[in-house]
Backbone as ProteinMPNN parsed JSONL, in Angstrom:
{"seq_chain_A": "XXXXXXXXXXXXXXXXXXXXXXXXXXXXXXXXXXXXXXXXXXXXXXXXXXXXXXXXXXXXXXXXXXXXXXXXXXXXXXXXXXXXXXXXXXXXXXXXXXXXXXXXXXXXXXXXXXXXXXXXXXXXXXXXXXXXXXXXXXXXXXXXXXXXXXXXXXXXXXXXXXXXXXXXXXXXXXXXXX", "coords_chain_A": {"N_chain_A": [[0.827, -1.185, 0.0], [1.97, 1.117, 0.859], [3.957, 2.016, -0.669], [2.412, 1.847, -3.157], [1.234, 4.306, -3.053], [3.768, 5.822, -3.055], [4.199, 5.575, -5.676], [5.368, 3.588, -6.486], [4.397, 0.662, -7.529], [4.178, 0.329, -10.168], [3.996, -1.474, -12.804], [6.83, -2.416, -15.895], [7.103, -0.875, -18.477], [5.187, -1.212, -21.636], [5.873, -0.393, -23.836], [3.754, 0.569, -25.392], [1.326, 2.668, -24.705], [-1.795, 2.738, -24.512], [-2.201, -0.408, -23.579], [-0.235, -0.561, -21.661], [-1.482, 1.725, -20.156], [-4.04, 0.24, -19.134], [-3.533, -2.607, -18.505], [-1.233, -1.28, -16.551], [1.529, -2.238, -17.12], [3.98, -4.353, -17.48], [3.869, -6.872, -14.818], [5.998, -8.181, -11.968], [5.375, -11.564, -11.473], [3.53, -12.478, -11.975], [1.893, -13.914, -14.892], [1.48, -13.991, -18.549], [-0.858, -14.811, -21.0], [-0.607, -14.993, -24.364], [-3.352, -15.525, -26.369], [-4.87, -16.673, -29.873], [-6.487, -16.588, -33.192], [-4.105, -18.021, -35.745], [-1.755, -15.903, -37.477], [-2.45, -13.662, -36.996], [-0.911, -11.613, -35.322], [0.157, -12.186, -33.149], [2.65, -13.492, -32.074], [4.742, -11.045, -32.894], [3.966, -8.887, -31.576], [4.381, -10.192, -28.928], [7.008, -10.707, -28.613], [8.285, -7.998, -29.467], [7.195, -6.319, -27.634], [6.646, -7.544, -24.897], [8.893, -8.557, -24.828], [11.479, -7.404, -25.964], [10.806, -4.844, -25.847], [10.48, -4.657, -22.961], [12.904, -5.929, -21.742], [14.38, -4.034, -22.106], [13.637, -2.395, -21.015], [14.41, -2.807, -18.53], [17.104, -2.616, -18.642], [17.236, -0.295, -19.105], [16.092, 0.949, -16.597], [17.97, -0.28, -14.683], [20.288, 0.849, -15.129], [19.765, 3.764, -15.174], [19.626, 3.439, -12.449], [22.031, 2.67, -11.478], [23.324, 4.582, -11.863], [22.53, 6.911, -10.201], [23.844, 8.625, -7.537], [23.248, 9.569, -5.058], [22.5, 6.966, -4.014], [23.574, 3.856, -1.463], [25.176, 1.108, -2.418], [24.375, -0.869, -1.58], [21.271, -0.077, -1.244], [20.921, 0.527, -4.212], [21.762, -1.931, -5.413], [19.057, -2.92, -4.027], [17.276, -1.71, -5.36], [17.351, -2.531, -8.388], [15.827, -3.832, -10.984], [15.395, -7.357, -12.237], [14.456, -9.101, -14.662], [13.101, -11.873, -16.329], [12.583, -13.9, -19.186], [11.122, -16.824, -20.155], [10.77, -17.999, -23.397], [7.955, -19.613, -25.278], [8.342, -20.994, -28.753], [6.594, -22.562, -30.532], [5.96, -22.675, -32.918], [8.214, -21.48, -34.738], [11.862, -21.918, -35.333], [14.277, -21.322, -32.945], [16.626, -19.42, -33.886], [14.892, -17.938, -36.041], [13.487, -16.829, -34.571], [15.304, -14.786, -33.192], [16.455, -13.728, -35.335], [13.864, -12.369, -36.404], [13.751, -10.975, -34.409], [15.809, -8.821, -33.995], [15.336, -7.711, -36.196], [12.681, -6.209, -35.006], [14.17, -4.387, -33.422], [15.907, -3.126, -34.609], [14.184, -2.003, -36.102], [13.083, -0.244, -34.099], [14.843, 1.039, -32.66], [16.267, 2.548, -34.868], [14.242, 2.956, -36.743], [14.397, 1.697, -39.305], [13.352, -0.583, -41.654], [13.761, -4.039, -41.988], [14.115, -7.061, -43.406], [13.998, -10.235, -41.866], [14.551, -12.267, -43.593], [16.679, -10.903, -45.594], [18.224, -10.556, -43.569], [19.16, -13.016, -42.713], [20.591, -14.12, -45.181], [18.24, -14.934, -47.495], [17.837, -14.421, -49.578], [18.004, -13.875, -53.086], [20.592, -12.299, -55.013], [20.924, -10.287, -53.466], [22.678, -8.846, -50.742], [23.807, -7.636, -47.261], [24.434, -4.502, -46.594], [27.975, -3.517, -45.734], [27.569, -1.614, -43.682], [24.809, -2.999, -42.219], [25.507, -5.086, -42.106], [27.396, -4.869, -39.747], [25.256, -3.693, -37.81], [23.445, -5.767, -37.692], [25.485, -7.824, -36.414], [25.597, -6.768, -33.99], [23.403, -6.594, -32.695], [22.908, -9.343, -32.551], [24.618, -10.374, -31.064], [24.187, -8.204, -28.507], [21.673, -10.011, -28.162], [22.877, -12.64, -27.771], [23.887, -12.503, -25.591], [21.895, -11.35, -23.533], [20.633, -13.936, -23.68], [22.933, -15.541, -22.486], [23.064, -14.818, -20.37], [20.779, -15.205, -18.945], [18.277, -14.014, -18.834], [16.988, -14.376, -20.951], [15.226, -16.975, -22.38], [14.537, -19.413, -25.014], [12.528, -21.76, -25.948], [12.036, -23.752, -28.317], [11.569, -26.621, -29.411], [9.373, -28.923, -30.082], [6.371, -29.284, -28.116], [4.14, -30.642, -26.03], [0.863, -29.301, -24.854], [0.762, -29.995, -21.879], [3.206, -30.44, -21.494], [4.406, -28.061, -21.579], [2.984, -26.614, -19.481], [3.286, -28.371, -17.411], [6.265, -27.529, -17.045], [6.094, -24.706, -16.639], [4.952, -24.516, -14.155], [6.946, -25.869, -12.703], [8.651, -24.109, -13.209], [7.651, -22.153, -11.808], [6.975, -22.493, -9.156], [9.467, -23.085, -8.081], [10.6, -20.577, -8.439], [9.268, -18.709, -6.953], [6.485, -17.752, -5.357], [3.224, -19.42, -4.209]], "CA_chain_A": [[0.0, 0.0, 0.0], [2.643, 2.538, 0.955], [4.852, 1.548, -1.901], [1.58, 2.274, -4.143], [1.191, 5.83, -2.665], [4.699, 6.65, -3.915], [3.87, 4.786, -7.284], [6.552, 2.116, -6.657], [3.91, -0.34, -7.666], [3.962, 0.351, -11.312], [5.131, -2.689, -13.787], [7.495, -2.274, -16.611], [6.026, -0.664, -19.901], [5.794, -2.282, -22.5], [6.278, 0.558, -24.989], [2.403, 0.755, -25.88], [0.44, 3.663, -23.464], [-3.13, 2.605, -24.37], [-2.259, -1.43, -23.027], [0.363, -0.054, -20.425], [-2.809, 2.097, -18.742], [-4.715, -1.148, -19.173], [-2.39, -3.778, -17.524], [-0.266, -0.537, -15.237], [2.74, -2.234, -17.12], [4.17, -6.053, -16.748], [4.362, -6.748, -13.088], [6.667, -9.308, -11.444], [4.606, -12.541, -10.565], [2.353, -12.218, -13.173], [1.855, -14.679, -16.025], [0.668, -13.411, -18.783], [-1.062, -15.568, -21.964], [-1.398, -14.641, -25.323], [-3.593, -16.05, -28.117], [-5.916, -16.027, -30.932], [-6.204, -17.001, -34.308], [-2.999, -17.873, -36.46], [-1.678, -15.026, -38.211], [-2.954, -11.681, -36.418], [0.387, -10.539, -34.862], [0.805, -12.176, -31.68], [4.183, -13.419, -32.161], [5.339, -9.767, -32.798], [3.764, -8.445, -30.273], [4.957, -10.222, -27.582], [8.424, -10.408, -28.731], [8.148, -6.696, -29.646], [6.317, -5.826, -25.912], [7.165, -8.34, -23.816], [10.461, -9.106, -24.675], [12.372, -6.501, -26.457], [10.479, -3.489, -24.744], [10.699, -5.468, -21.264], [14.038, -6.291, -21.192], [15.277, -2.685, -22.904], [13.06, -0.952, -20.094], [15.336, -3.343, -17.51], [18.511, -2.561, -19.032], [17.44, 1.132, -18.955], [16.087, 1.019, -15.459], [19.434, -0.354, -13.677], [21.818, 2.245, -15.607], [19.524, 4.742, -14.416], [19.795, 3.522, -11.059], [23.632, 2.432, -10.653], [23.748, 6.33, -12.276], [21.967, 7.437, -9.0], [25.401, 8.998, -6.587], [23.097, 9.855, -3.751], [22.323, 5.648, -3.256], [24.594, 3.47, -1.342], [25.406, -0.312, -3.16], [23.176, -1.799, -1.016], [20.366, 0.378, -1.991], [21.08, 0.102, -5.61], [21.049, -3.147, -5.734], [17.553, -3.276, -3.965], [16.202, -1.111, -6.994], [17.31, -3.119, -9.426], [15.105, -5.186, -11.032], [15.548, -8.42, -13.425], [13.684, -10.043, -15.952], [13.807, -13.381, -16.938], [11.646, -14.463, -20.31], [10.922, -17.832, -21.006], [9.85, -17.383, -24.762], [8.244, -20.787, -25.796], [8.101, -20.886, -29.292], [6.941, -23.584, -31.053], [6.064, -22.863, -34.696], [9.412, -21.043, -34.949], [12.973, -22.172, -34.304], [15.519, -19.668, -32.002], [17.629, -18.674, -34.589], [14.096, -17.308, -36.806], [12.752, -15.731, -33.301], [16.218, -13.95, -32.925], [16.128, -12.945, -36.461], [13.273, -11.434, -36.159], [13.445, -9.772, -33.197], [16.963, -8.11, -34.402], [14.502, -6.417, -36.939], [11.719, -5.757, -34.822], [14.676, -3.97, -32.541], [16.223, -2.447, -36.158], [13.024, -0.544, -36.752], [12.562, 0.324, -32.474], [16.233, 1.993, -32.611], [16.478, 3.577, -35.913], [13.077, 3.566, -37.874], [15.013, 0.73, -40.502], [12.525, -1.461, -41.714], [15.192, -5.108, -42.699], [13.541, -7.984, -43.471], [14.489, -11.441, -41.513], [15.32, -12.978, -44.89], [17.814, -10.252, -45.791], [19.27, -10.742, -42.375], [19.148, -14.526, -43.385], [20.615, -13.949, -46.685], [17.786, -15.62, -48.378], [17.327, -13.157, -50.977], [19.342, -13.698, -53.795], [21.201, -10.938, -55.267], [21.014, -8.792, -52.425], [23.692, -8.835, -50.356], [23.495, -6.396, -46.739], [25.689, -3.696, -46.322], [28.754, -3.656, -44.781], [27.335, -1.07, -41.726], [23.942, -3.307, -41.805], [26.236, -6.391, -41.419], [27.651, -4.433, -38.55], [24.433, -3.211, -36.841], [23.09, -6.69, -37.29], [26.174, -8.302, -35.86], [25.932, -5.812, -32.486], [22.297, -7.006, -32.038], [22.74, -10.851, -32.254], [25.676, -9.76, -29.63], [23.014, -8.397, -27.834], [20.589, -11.159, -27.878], [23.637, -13.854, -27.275], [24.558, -12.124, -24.097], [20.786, -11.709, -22.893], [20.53, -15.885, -23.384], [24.05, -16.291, -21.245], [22.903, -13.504, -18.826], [19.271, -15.911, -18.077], [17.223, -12.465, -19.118], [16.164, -14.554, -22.58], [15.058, -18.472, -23.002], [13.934, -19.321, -25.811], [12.375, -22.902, -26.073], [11.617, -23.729, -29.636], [11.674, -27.744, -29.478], [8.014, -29.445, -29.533], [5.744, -29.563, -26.911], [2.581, -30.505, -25.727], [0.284, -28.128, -23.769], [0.547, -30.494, -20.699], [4.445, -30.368, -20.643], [4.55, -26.983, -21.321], [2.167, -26.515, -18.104], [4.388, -28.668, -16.371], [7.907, -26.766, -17.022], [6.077, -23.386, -16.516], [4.414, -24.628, -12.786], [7.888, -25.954, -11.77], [9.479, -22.824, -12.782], [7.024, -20.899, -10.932], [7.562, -22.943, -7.369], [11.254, -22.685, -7.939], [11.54, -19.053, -8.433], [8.29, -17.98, -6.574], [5.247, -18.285, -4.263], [1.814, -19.27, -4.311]], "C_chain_A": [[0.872, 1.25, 0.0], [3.646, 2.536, -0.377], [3.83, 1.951, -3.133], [1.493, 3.716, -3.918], [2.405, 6.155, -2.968], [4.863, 6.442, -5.321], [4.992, 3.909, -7.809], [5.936, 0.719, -7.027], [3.3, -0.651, -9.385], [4.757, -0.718, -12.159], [6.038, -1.92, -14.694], [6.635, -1.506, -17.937], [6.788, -1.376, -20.573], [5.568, -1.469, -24.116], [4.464, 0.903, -25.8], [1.539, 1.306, -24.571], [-1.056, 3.013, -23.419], [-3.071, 1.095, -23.422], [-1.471, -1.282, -21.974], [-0.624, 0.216, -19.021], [-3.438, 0.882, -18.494], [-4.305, -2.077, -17.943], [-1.532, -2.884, -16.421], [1.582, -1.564, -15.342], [2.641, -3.525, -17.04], [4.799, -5.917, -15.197], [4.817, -8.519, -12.922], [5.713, -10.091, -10.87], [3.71, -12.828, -11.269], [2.87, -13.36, -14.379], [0.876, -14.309, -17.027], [0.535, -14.48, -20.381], [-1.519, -14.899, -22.987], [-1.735, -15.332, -26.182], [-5.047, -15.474, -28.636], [-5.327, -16.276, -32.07], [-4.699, -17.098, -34.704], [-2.969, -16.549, -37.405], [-2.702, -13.513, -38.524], [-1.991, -11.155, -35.764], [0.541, -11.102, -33.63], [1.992, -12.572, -31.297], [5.112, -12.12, -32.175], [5.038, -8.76, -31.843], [4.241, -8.901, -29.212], [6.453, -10.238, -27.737], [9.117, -8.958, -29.265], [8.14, -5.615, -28.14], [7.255, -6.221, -24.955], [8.423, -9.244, -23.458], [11.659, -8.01, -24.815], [12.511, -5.249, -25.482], [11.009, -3.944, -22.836], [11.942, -5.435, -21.13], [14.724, -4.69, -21.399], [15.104, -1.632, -21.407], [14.021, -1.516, -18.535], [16.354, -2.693, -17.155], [18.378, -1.099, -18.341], [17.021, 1.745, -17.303], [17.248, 1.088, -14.157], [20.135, 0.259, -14.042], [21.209, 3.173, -14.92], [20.307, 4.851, -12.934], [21.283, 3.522, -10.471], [23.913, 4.144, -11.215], [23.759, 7.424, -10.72], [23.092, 7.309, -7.636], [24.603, 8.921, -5.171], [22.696, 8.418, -2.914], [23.432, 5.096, -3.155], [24.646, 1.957, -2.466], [24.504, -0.816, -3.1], [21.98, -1.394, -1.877], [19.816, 0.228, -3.661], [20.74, -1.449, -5.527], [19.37, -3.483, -4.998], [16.272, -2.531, -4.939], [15.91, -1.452, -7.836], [16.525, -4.154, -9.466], [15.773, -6.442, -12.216], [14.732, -9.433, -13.97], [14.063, -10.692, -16.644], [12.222, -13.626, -17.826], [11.824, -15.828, -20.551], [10.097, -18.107, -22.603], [9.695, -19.1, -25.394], [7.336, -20.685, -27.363], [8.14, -22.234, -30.485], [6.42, -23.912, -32.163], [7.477, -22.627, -35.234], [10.615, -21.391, -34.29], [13.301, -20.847, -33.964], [15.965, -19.216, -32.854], [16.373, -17.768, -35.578], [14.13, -16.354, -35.889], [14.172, -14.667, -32.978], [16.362, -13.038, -34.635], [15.406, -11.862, -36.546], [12.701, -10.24, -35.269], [14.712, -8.779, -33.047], [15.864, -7.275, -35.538], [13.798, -5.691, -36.622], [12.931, -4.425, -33.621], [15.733, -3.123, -33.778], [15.171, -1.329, -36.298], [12.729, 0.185, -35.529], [13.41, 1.454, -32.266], [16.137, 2.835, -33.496], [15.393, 3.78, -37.085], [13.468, 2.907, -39.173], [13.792, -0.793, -40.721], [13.827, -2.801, -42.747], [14.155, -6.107, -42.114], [14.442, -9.625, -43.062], [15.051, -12.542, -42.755], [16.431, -12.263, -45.395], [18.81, -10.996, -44.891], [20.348, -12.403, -42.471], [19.923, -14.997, -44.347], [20.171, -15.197, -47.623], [17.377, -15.201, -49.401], [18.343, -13.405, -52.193], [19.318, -12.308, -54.813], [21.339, -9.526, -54.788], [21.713, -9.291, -51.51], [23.565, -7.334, -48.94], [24.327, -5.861, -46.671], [26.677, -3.644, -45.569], [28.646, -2.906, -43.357], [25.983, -1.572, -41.698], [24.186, -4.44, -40.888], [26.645, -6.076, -39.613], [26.449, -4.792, -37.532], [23.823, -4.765, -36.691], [24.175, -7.506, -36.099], [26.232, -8.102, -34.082], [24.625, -6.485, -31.965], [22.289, -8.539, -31.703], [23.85, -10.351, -31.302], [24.783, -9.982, -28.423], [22.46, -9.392, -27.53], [21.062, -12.218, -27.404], [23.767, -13.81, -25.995], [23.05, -11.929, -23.006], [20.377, -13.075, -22.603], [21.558, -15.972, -22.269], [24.052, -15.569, -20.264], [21.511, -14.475, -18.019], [18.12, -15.226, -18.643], [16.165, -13.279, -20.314], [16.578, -16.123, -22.722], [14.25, -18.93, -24.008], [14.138, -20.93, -26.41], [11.602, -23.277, -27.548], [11.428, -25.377, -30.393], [10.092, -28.297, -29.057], [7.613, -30.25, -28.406], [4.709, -29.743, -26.762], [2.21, -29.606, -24.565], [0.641, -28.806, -22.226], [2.182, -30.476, -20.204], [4.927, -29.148, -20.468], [3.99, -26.231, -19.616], [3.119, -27.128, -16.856], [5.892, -28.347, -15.957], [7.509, -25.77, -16.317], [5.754, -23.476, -14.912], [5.566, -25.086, -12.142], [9.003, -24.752, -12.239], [9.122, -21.629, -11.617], [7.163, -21.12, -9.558], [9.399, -22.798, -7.222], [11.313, -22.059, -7.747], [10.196, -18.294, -7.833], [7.363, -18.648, -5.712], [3.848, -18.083, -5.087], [0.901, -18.536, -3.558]], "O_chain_A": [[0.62, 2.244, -0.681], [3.825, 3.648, -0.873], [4.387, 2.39, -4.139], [1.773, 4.358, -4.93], [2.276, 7.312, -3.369], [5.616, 7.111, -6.029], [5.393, 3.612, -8.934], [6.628, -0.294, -6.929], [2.43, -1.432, -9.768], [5.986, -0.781, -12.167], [6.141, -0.727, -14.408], [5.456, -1.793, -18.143], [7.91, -1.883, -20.555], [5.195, -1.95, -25.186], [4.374, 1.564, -26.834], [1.158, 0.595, -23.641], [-1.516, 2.769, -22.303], [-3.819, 1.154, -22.446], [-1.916, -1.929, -21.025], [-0.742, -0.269, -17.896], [-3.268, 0.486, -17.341], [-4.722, -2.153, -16.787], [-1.099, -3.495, -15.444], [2.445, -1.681, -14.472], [1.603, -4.064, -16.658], [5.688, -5.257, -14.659], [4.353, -9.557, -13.392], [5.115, -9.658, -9.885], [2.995, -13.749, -10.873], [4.049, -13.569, -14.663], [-0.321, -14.24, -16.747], [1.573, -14.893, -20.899], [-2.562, -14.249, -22.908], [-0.905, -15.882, -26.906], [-5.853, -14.609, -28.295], [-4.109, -16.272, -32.249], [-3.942, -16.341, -34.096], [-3.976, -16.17, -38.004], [-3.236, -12.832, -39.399], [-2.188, -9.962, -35.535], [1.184, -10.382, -32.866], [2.482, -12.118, -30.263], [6.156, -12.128, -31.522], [5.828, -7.92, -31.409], [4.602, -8.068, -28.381], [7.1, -9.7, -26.839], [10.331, -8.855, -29.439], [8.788, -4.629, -27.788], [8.202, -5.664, -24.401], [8.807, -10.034, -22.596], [12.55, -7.809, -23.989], [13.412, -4.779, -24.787], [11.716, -3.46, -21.953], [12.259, -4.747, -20.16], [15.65, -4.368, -20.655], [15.788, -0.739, -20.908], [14.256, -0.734, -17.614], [16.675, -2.26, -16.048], [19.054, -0.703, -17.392], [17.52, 2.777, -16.854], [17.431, 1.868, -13.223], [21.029, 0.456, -13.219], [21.855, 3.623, -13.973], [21.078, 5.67, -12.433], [21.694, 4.08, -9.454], [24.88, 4.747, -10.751], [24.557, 8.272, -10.319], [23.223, 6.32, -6.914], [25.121, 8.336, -4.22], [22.557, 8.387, -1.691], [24.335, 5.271, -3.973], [23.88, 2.057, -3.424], [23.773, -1.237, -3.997], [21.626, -1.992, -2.893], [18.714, -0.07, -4.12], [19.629, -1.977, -5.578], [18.622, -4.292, -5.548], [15.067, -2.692, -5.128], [14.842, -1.227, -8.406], [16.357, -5.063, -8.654], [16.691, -6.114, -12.969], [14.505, -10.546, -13.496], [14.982, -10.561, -17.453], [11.095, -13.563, -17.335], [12.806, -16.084, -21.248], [8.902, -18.381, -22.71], [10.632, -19.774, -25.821], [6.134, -20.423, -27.414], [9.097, -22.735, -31.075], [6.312, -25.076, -32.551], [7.953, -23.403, -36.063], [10.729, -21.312, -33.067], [12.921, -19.746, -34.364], [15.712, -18.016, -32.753], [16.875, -16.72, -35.983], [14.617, -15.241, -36.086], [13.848, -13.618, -32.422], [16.339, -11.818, -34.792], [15.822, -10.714, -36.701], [11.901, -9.304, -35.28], [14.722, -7.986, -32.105], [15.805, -6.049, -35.439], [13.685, -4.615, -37.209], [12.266, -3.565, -33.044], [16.398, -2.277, -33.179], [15.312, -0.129, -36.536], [12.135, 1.252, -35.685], [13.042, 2.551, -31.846], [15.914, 3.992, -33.138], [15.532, 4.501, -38.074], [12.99, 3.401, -40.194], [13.605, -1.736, -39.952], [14.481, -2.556, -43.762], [13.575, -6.138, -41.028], [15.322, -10.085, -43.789], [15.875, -13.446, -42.617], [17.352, -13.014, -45.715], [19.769, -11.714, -45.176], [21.534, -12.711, -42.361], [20.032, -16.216, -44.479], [20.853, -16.032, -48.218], [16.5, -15.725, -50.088], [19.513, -13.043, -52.068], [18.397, -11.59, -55.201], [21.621, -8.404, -55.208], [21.401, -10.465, -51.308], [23.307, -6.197, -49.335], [25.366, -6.521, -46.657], [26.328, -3.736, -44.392], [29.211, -3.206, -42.305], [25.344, -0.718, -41.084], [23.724, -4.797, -39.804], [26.344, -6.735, -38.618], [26.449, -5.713, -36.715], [23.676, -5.101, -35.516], [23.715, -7.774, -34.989], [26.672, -8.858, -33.216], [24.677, -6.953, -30.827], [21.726, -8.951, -30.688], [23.254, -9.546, -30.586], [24.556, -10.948, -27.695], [22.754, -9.82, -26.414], [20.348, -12.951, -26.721], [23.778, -14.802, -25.266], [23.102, -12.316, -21.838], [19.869, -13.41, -21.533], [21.2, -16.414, -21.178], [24.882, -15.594, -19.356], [21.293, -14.449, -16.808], [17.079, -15.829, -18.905], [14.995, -12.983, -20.554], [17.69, -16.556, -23.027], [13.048, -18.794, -23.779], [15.117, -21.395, -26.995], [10.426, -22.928, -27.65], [11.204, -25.494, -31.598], [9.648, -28.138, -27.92], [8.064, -31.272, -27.888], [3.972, -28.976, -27.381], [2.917, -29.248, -23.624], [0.795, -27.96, -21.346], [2.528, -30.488, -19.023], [5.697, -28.879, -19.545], [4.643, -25.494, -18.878], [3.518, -26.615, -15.81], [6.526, -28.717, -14.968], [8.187, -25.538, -15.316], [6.243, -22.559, -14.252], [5.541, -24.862, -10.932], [10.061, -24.572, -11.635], [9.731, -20.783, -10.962], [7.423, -20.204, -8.778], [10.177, -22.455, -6.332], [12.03, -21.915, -6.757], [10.043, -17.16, -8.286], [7.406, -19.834, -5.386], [3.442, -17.306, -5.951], [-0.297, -18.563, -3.843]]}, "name": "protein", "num_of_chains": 1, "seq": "XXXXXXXXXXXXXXXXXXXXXXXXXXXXXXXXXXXXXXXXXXXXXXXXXXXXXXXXXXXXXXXXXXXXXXXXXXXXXXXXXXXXXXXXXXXXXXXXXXXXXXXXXXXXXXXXXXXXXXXXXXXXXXXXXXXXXXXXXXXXXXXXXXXXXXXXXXXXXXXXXXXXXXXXXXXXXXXXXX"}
């Protein structure tokens, strides 16, 4: 309650104001499900939202805070937060879902619309530029070091609903309460 009266009880945004006010953000503890038909956007959305935005608003949260001179260590570290994604994706392998989320994080940064087949080079006779090669190169960086940091799992090996249920309920007693 007192933690809400200073508005320390606000989740993460997730880069969209109208579903932000909605939801007040992703909040720790929370499980959140999306579906609906094949092929209306919910793959890009949540790896757009709830991955990219989420983890970016992390990243940008704890620089703030280790920025912050007038907190001691201690303190700092009780500000910081961390977000861990289990992304289970199981029309698409990892290496597509990182593909495309190096584009969807291409057009977030610089307004570059690059198509996961470029990135791919399944295009023939196009070839990406030597500073796209770059900027791609910096983002799979990125995304390698979010997997060996914990921040980003990304299960892409078939599953049934019942084992999926059963990974996600013993992650949730592991790393949490009922």
């Amino acid at each position: 309650f007192t933690d809400g009266l200073k508005g320390n009880n606000k989740g993460l945004s997730m880069g969209l104001p109208n579903i932000d006010k909605l939801l007040n953000g992703i909040h720790r503890g929370r499980y959140y499900t999306i579906f609906t038909e094949g092929g209306t956007g919910k793959s890009t959305l949540v790896w757009s939202n709830f991955v990219i935005a989420l983890i970016d608003n992390m990243i940008k949260h704890n620089h703030q805070v280790d920025k912050d001179e007038s907190l001691t260590q201690a303190e700092k570290d009780a500000k910081k937060i961390t977000v861990r994604v289990r992304l289970y994706s199981l029309e698409v392998v990892a290496r597509e879902v990182i593909a495309k989320m190096i584009c969807l994080k291409i057009y977030k940064d610089y307004g570059l619309i690059v198509s996961p087949d470029y990135i791919l080079n399944r295009i023939d006779k196009f070839r990406l530029s030597n500073s796209l090669q770059l900027l791609v190169q910096s983002y799979k960086t990125y995304f390698d070091k979010l997997e060996s940091e914990g921040y980003l799992k990304i299960i892409d090996n078939p599953k049934r609903p019942s084992d999926i249920k059963r990974e996600v309920m013993k992650y949730a007693t592991d790393n949490g309460k009922f």
